[in-house]
Steps between C-alpha positions, in 0.01 A plus 500: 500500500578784244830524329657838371769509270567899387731566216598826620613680831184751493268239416603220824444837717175574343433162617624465826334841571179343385574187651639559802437112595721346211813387678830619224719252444848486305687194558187335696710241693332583847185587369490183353574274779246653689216443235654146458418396884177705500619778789445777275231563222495845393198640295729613174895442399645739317794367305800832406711255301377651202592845588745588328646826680563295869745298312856518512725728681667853428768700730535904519771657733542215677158389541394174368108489416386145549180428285218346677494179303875451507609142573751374750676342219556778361599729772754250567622498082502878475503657823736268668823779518263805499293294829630241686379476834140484281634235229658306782180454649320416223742227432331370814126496389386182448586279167618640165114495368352703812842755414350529116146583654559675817563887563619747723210700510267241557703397790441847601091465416517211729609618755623218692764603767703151353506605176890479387500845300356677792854528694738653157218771458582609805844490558551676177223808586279367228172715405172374365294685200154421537223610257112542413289664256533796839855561405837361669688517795842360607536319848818409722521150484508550925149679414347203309488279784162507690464145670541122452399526119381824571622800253445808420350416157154712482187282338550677199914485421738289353867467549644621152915504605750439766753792508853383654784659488777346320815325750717775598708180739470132620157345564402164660225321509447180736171305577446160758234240384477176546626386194744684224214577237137538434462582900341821714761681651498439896706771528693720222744776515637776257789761554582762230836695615480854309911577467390844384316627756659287744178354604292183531182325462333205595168274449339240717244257328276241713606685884191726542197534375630738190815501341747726705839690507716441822560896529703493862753221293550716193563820725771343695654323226507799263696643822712225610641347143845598424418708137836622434737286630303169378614308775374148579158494694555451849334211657301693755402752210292203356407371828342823598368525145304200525404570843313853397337294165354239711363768742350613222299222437107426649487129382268214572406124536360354256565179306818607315691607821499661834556869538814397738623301229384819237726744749828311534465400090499864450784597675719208353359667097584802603853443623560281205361713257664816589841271516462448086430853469790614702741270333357615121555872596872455673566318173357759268 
């Protein structure tokens, strides 16, 4: 196996253009675990922790730009109050060491339709800026999505930011495994209420073969919640809620749970989530 490790930004898509084969890596945690049990063997690696302009993060009019090799850890030190439907689920990846390594965008490169940053990206409109030695383009995060870890990534790109727009009301994040930590997500759920625009989004992880928003949901809630008069959320406002989220949803069997059990989880995040967001905006 061949191993890359560019110093620059132009020279790791130099590579990856010549060696469209070499599988990028940032944080390497799944990558890893698949070389480790011998289900994956990819003909090159190439490592972008020494790339020095995917690191960090910057904001402009209300626009936070997410470097590629950013951790968890420290989305959740610096981006906690700017983010936090995104830090609260990163709070929920695995142990502190897989938090140091791990990253957003190679959740994204993954494409797993469990991965736990999948469902923030969404509710929050995120947007993807890929690159090659072609030029760039800029994807919906709705638009990355292909298939069960199937993206939109072209043989010859690499993912060099997340673009999210900065909080503009209460987020939530909520996941079911079967433990607290270091667990796959069975289901997870992610609300982000926009008190602006009076509108809101949400973000299904590990209830359809990609990553989803429940668009029906966050059309009748934008509707139905009482904006002005911050009133406390009727009961059969969250019932129905969680009623149009879990419709949403195109689960399956499989070892971690059934897609019954996937459905009616759903529906119970979403009412609860939307309850913590609803109580932090009445008390704003």
């Amino acid at each position: 196996m061949e191993f890359y490790r560019p110093t620059s930004w132009r020279e790791a898509l130099e590579i990856r253009a010549a060696q469209p084969d070499a599988l990028p890596i940032t944080g390497g945690t799944d990558v890893m675990v698949e070389l480790n049990f011998d289900r994956a063997r990819p003909a090159a690696l190439l490592d972008l922790t020494g790339v020095p302009e995917i690191t960090g993060w910057s904001e402009r009019e209300g626009q936070i730009q997410i470097g590629a090799s950013m951790s968890y850890t420290a989305i959740i030190a610096e981006l906690a109050d700017r983010l936090p439907c995104l830090a609260l689920a990163a709070r929920t990846v695995g142990s502190p060491q897989i938090r140091n390594r791990g990253t957003a965008a190679g959740n994204l490169g993954a494409g797993s339709p469990a991965g736990d940053s999948h469902p923030p990206l969404l509710a929050t409109g995120a947007k993807v800026h890929l690159e090659s030695v072609r030029g760039s383009r800029e994807l919906s995060i709705d638009q990355f999505y292909l298939g069960v870890k199937r993206t939109a990534l072209e043989p010859d790109e690499l993912i060099r930011s997340i673009e999210v727009p900065a909080a503009r009301g209460p987020q939530q994040f909520a996941k079911i495994g079967t433990r607290n930590a270091m667990v796959i997500a069975v289901c997870s759920f992610a609300i982000a209420l926009d008190a602006g625009s009076r509108t809101v989004g949400t973000g299904l992880g590990s209830a359809a073969p990609t990553p989803r928003q429940a668009t029906d949901a966050q059309d009748f809630l934008a509707e139905a919640l009482p904006w002005a008069d911050r009133d406390p959320l009727a009961e059969e406002l969250a019932n129905r809620f969680g009623e149009l989220v879990a419709a949403a949803a195109v689960p399956i069997d499989d070892v971690r749970g059934s897609a019954r059990y996937r459905r009616h989880a759903l529906a119970v995040l979403a009412r609860r989530t939307l309850g913590w967001a609803w109580e932090e905006y009445r008390c704003a």
